[in-house]
C-alpha positions as CSV (number, residue, x, y, z in Angstrom):
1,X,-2.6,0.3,38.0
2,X,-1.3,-0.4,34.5
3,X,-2.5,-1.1,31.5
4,X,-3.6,-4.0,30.8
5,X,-1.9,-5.5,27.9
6,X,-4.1,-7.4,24.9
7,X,-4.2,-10.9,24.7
8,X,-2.7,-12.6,21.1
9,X,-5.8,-12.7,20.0
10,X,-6.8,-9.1,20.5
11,X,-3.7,-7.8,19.0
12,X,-3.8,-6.6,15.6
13,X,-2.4,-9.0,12.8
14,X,0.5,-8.0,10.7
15,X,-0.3,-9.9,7.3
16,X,2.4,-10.4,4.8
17,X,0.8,-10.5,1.3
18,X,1.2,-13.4,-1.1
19,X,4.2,-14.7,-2.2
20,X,5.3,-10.7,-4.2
21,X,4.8,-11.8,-8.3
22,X,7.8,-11.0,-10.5
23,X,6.7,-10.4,-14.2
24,X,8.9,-10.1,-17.0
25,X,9.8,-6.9,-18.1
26,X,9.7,-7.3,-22.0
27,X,8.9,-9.9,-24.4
28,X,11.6,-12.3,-24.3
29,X,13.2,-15.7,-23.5
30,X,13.8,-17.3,-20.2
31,X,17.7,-17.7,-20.1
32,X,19.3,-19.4,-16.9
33,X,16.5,-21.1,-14.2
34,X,18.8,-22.4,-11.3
35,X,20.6,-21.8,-8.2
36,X,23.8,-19.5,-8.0
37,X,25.8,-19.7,-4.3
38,X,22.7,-21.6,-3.1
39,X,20.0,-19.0,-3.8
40,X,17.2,-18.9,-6.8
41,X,17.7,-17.3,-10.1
42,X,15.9,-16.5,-13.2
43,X,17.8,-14.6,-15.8
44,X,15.5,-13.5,-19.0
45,X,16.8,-11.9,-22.5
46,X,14.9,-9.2,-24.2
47,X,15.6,-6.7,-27.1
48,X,17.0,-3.1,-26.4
49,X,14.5,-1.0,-26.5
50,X,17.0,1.2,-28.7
51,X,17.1,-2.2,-31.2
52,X,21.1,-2.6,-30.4
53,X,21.1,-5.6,-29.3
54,X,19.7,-8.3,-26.3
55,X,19.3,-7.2,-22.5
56,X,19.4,-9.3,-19.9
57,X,17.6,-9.0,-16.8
58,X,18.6,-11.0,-13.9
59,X,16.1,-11.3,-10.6
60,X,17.5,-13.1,-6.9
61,X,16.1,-14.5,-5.0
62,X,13.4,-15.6,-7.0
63,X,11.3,-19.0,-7.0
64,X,10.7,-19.3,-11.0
65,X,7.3,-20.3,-12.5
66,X,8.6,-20.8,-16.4
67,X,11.1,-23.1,-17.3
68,X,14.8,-22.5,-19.5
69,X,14.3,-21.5,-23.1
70,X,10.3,-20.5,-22.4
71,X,8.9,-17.1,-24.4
72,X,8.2,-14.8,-21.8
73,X,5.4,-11.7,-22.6
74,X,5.9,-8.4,-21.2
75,X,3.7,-8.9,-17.6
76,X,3.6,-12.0,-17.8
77,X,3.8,-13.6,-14.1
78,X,7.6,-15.5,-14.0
79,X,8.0,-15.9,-10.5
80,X,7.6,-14.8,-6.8
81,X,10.2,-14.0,-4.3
């Protein structure tokens, strides 16, 4: 006789989590909010940390929460993917 297999509802669940934040990685300014070949993109621009100049860090895919030209806080919540 074989085991007998659990119903759907007996199996255990596999849960995604929330929608992943993405938080900014410096102070800075939200550069580019748009779509690029059809998929979500939120560029910001931040100092160096060496003081040379701007960075720019770029996330895809990624559903923005702050809008083009917006100061950004170091942690601060910008998005989710």
């Amino acid at each position: 006789m074989s085991a007998r297999r659990p119903a759907a509802a007996e199996r255990p669940a596999f849960r995604l989590s929330p929608k992943p934040a993405v938080r900014a990685p410096a102070d800075g300014r939200v550069a580019f909010v748009g779509m690029v070949a059809g998929k979500p993109v939120l560029s910001l621009d931040h100092r160096d940390p060496d003081g040379d100049g701007l960075l720019r860090t770029t996330y895809e895919p990624v559903l923005a929460s702050v809008d083009r030209g917006a100061t950004v806080r170091r942690g601060e919540v910008v998005g989710t993917v």
